[in-house]
C-alpha positions in Angstrom: 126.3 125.1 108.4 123.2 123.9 110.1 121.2 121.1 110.1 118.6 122.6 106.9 121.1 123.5 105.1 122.7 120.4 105.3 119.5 118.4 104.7 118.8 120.7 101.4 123.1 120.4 100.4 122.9 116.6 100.8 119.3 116.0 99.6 118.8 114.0 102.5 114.6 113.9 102.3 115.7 112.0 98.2 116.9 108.9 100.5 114.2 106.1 100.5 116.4 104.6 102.9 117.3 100.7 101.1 120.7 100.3 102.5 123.1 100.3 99.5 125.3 102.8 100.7 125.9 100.6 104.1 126.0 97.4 103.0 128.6 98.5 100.5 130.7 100.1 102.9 134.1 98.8 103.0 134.6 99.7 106.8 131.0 99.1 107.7 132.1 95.7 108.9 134.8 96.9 111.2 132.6 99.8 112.4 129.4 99.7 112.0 129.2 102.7 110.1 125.1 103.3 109.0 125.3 106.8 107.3 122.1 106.2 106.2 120.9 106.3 110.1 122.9 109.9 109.8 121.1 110.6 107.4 117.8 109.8 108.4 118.0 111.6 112.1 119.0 114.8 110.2 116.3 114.6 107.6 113.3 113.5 109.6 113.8 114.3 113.1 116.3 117.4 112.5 118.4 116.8 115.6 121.9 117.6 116.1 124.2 114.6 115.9 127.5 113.6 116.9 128.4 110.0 115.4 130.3 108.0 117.4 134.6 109.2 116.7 135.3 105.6 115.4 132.2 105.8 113.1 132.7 109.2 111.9 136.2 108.8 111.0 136.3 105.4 109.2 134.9 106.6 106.2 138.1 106.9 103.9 135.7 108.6 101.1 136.0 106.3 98.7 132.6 107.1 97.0 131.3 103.6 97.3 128.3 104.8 98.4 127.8 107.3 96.2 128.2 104.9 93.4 125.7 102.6 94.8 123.0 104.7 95.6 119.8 104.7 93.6 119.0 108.5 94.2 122.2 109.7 93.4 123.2 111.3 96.9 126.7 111.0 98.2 126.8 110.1 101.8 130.5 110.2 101.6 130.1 114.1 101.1 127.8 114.1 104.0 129.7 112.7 106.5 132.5 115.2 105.7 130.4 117.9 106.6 130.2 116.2 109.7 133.8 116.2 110.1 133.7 119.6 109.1 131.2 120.5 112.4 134.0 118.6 114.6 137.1 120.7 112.9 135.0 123.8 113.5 134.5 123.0 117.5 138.1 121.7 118.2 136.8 117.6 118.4 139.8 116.3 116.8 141.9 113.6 117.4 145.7 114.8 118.0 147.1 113.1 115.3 144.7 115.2 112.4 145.4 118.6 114.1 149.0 117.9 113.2 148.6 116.8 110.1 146.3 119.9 109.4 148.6 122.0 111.5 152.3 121.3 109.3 149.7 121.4 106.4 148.9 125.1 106.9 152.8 125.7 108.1 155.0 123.3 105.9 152.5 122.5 103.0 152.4 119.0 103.8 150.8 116.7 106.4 154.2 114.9 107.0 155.8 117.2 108.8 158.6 117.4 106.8 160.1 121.0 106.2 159.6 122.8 102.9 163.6 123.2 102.0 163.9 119.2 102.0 160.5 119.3 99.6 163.2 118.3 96.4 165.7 116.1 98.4 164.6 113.6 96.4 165.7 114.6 93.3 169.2 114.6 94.0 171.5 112.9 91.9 168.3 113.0 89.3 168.2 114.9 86.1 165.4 116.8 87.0 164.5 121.1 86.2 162.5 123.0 87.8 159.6 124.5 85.4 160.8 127.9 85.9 163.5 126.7 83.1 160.6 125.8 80.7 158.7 122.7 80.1 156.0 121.4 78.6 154.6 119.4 81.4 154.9 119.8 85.1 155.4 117.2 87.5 153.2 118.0 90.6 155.0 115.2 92.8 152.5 115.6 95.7 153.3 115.2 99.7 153.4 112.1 100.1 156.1 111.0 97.2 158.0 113.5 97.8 158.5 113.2 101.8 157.8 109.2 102.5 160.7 107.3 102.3 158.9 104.0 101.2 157.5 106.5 98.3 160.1 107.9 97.1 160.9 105.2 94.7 158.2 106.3 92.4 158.8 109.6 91.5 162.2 108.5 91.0 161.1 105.9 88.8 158.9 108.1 86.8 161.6 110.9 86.2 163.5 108.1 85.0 160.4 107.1 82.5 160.3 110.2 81.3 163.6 111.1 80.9 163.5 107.8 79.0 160.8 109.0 76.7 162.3 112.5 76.0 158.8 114.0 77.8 159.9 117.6 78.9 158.8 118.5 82.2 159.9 120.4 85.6 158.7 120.4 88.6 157.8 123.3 91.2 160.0 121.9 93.9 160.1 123.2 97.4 157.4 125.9 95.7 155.2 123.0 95.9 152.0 122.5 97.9 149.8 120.3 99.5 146.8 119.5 96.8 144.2 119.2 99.8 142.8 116.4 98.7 142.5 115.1 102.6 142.5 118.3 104.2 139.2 118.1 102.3 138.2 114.7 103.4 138.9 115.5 106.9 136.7 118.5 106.8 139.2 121.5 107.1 137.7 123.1 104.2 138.4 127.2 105.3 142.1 125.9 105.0 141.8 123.7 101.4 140.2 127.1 100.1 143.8 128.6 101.0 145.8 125.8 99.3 143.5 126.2 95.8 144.4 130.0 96.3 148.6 129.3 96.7 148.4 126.7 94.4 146.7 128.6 91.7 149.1 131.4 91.8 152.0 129.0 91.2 150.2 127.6 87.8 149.3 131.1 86.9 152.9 132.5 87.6 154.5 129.7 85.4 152.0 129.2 82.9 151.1 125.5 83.7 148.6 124.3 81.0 149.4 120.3 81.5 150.1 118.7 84.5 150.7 115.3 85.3 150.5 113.4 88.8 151.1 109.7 90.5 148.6 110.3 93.1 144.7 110.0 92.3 144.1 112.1 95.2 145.3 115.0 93.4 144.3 114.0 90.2 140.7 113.7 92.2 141.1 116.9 93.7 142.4 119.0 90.5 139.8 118.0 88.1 136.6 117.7 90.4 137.3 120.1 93.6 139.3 123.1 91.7 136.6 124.7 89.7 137.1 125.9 86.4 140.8 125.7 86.0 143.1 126.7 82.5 144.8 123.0 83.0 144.9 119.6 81.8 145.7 116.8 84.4 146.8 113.3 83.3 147.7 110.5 86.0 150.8 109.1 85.5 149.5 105.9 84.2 147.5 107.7 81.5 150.5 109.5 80.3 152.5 106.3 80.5 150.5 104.1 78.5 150.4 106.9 75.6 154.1 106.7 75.8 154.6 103.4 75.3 151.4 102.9 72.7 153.3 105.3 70.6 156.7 103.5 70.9 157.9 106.4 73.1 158.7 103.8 75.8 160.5 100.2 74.6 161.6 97.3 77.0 164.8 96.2 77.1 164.2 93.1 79.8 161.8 90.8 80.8 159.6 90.9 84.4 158.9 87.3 84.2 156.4 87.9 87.2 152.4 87.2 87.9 151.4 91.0 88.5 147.7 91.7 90.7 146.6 95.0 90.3 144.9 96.8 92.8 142.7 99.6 91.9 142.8 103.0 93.6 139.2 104.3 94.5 140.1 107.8 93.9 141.5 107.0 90.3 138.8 104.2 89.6 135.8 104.8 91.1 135.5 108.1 91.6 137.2 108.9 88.1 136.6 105.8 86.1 140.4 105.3 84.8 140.5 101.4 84.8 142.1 100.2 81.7 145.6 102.5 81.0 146.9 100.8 84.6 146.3 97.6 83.2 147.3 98.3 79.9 151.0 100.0 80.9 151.7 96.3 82.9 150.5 93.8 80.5 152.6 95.6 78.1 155.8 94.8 80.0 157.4 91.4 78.5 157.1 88.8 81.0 154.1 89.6 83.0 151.0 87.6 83.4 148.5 90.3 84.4 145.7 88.7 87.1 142.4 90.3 88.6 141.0 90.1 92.1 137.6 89.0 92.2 137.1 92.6 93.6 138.5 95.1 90.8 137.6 98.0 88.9 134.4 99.4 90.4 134.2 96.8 92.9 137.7 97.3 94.5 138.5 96.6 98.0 139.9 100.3 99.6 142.7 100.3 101.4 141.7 102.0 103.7 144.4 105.4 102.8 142.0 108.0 102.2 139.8 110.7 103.6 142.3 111.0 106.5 142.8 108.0 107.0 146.5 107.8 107.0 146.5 110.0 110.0 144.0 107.9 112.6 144.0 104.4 112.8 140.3 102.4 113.6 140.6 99.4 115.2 140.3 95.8 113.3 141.4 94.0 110.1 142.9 96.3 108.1 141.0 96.0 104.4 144.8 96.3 103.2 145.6 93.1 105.2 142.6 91.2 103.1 144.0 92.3 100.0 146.8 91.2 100.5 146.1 87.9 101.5 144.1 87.8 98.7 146.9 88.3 96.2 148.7 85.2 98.1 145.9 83.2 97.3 145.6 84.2 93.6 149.3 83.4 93.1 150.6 87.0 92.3 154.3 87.6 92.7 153.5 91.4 93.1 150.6 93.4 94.0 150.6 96.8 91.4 149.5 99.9 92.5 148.8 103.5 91.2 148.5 105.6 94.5 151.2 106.4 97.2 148.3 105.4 99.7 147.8 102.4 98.1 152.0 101.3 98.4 152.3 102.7 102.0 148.7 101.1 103.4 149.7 97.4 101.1 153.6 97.7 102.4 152.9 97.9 106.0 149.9 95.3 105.4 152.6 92.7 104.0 154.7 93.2 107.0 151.7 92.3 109.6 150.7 89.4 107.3 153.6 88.4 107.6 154.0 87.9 103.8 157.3 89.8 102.9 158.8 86.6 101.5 155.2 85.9 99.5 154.4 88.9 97.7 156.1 92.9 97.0 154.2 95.9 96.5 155.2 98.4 93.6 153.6 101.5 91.8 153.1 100.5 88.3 156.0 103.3 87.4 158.6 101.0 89.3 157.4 98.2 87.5 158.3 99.9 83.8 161.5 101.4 85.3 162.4 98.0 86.1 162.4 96.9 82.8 163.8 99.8 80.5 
């Protein structure tokens, strides 16, 4: 892509240049990060530009900016076409070309291999949606390979098995969504996953699907196209459950419960209130807000590629964290497997393990069935 066409894709010449998208940054404080400088040298003085590496690849892609900007233009989107321009001439940092790499090889960015893509469900009651189902369970990469993940698909499975939902799952058939082989600007190689992935749906005849990470749940609805499926996050599908008595309690939390919203489900898809909805519905809990929620919600710092190259300073995870401390939560809730691995290890440098636990809103219900 050159620069024109990036200028006319981005509508860069629209920007009147007033700052909102940097001064509502999240990592624009730890990097400096002025997209709308980007923006402008493209635009107006239509020279090449290579961002500094820290600046260029702190953007998670929240869609902060995007939200905040008064002519509509998404610098997010921008700089991944920066990233893309980087991919394309091999100036990558070692850590993304592996993940890219095992994500073209393995399906995932983990590195994991694809035969140990259902290890989790051992021991589970759990079919594969070759048998039949209503409703398949696309588990994603990173709850199906993380350790410190693995928890919540296990937890949900036992929701739903709980509710009488029937579902399967693809199993090691099972591929990478994309979402942030997207964000980091690989996007010859998320064209390839939509074609696999599609020819799994079409070969079993998926027509509703539901996920626990917003990055797919992002990345179906909004990056697919025109597809003959309906996507529900977890949450969503959990507070139907329990509205319509499909779900009952059968013990009390007793717990002061934060909840932390992911940008990808929030922000970028406006899905606020079932979250909230599932946990103040389990007996015991006190529910509490940050200051920064819903549209306003403090990233942590998990997506866009993130989660494969670290930036140096505060982590916005750390923040939140102490944050929670200070409001008095027992346990900080969250609805993305970014969100619990980027909060976890945040806890551990805080120091806070004996303050405050992480857990996916699914492992708070499973808790209490």
């Amino acid at each position: 892509m050159n620069l024109q066409e990036l200028v006319q894709k981005h509508k860069l010449l629209e920007c009147i240049h007033c700052g909102m998208c940097s001064g509502g940054c999240p990592v624009s404080r730890k990097t400096n990060l002025n997209v709308r400088k980007y923006m402008r040298e493209v635009a107006v003085y239509n020279e090449e530009i290579k961002p500094p590496h820290n600046e260029l690849w702190s953007c998670t892609t929240c869609a902060s900016c995007g939200i905040r900007c008064p002519k509509d233009i998404n610098p997010y989107e921008f700089l991944i076409d920066l990233r893309s321009l980087e991919v394309e001439k091999g100036r990558i940092t070692p850590t993304i070309r592996d993940a890219l790499e095992t994500i073209f090889n393995n399906g995932n960015p983990w590195g994991g291999i694809r035969s140990k893509r259902s290890e989790w469900t051992q021991e589970l009651n759990v079919k594969h949606i070759s048998q039949g189902a209503d409703i398949l369970y696309y588990v994603g990469c990173t709850s199906a390979y993380d350790p410190q993940v693995q928890n919540v698909p296990k937890s949900l499975v036992k929701c739903l098995n709980k509710a009488e939902v029937d579902f399967g799952i693809l199993g090691d058939e099972e591929n990478c969504c994309g979402s942030e082989v997207y964000g980091m600007g690989e996007k010859g190689l998320f064209e390839v996953l939509i074609e696999e992935n599609m020819k799994n749906f079409v070969k079993y005849d998926i027509k509703n699907v539901i996920v626990n990470c917003p990055h797919a749940y992002h990345t179906f609805i909004n990056r697919y196209g025109k597809t003959s499926f309906i996507v529900q996050h977890h949450t969503q599908l959990l507070a139907t459950l329990i509205e319509n008595e499909k779900i009952s309690f059968s013990k009390e939390l007793n717990k002061k419960v934060i909840y932390h919203d992911p940008c990808f489900l929030g922000k970028q898809n406006g899905i606020y209130d079932e979250p909230r909805k599932v946990i103040e519905s389990i007996p015991g809990v006190e529910l509490l807000e940050f200051d920064r929620s819903r549209d306003r919600s403090l990233c942590c710092e998990g997506g866009g590629g993130r989660m494969w190259i670290d930036i140096p300073g505060e982590r916005l995870a750390e923040i939140r964290v102490r944050n929670a401390v200070e409001y008095g939560a027992d346990i900080l809730a969250v609805a993305c497997p970014f969100c619990r691995l980027t909060i976890e290890d945040a806890i551990k440098t805080t120091d806070l393990e004996k303050k405050i636990r992480v857990m996916d809103v699914a492992e708070l219900v499973s808790l209490t069935l």
